[in-house]
C-alpha positions, 0 to 999 in steps of 0.5 A: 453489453453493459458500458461504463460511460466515464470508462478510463482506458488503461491500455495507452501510452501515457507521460507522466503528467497523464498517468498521475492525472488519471490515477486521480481521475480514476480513483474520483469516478470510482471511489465510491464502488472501488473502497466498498469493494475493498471494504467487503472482502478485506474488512475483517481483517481490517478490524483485527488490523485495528485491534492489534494497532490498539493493543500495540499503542498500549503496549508501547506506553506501559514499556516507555512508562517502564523505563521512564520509571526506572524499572530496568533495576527489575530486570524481570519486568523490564524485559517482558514489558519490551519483549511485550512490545516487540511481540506485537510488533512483529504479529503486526508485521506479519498481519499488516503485510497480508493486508496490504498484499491483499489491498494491491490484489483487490485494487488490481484484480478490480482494474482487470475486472473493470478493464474486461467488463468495459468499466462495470466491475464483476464484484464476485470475480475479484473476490474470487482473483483475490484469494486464489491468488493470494498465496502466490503474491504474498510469496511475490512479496517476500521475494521482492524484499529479499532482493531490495534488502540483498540490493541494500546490503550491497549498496543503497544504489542498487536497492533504489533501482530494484525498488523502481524495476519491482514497481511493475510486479503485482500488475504484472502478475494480477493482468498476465498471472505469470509465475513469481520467477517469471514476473520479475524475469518480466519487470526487467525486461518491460522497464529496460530504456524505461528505467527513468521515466519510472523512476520520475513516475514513483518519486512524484507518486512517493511525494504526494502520496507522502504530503497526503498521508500527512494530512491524516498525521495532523490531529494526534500530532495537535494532540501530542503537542498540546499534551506535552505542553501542559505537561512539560513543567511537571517533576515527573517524567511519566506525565510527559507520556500519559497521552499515549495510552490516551483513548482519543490519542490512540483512535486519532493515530488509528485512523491517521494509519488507516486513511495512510494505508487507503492511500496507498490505493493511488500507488497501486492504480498509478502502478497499473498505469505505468504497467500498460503505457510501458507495455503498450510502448514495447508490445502495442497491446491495446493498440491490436485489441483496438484494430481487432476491435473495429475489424469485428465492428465492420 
């Protein structure tokens, strides 16, 4: 069997300083082989993402044109120039969480893959996981913000604990394919006395996937300004916003999106190790294969 010499195991316990080291560990020695396997089976709909995020910026300047103008005297234009804008916003919605719901399959269908083939991925495999699957984590995904928004609507408290118990539920269905209603029956049960420790792992992760993001936020930021500066003396309010539907100011804030939304790849990995140092801590899983393992060896 083919064996992956910089093979990572997953199924150990691990603190919180190991978990966020592997993740970067892991992402480091499969870069390369993980985002072409994500580029291969989400890509077209990365490409209509991006047209979408386009026509959105443009939409968004002729509304912030529109009213700068004073053009609400023109009630016609006006509401169908911001009923434009929320209309793109909402397709956008719609398409941006497919996208990212089959980001978090194909990161964690790739972990299983790479998991059970010893650190060689089975590209067909995921690709087959990633859509058969779909359906069933897109609804896992509505369910979840429902009860974060029921948690946020009772108080910001429970809505903060939900946040961090529903961390473990993508992993959860990708690695043991429970049913929705049984995933989240089992993100309770496997973060019960855990809670804290997961909740340190999530604000570190939140922090530095944050500090990161912005990183990719710098250049249009640098262009908005300089922008604004040459205009800030000029009469007429619709010159301060020009940049916006600027072709280099929307590709920068394109490609600010884009590296933010690869980015959420470390949050996905790290939840796949949290998943199994929780549940090697309550069922030493991996702790069994391993005996099994040199039982068979023998």
């Amino acid at each position: 069997m083919l064996t992956n010499p910089f093979y990572i195991e997953f199924k150990k316990e691990r603190d919180l300083g190991a978990i966020i080291s592997d993740t970067f560990k892991f992402i480091r020695e499969n870069w390369k082989q993980y985002f072409k396997t994500v580029l291969k089976i989400i890509g077209p709909f990365l490409a209509v993402g991006a047209a979408l995020l386009i026509f959105a910026f443009i939409s968004y300047s002729k509304a912030s044109a529109t009213l700068l103008n004073g053009s609400s005297a023109d009630n016609n234009m006006f509401f169908n120039t911001f009923g434009n804008m929320f209309i793109w916003i909402f397709v956008l919605m719609i398409l941006w969480g497919i996208i990212y719901t089959l980001l978090a399959e194909v990161s964690l269908f790739y972990i299983k893959s790479y998991i059970q083939n010893n650190g060689i991925i089975n590209f067909e495999e995921i690709k087959t996981n990633t859509f058969k699957n779909m359906w069933k984590f897109l609804g896992l995904g509505m369910v979840s913000i429902i009860m974060l928004l029921v948690g946020y609507v009772l108080c910001f408290l429970p809505m903060v604990y939900l946040s961090v118990v529903l961390f473990l539920a993508m992993p959860i269905m990708a690695f043991e394919s429970k049913s929705i209603t049984d995933t989240i029956s089992h993100c309770f049960n496997l973060i019960s006395g855990e809670w804290w420790n997961t909740f340190g792992v999530v604000l570190i992760l939140g922090i530095l996937v944050g500090v990161l993001g912005l990183a990719f936020s710098v250049p249009s930021i640098i262009y908005q300004f300089i922008n604004t500066g040459i205009n800030i003396q000029n009469d007429d309010p619709t010159k301060m916003l020009e940049f916006i539907d600027n072709p280099i100011y929307i590709i920068l804030n394109v490609l600010a999106y884009f590296g933010k939304f690869l980015l959420y790849s470390v949050t996905l990995i790290s939840s796949a190790f949290v998943y199994f140092d929780l549940n090697e801590k309550k069922n030493l899983t991996g702790t069994y294969e391993r005996i099994d393992s040199l039982g068979n060896y023998n």
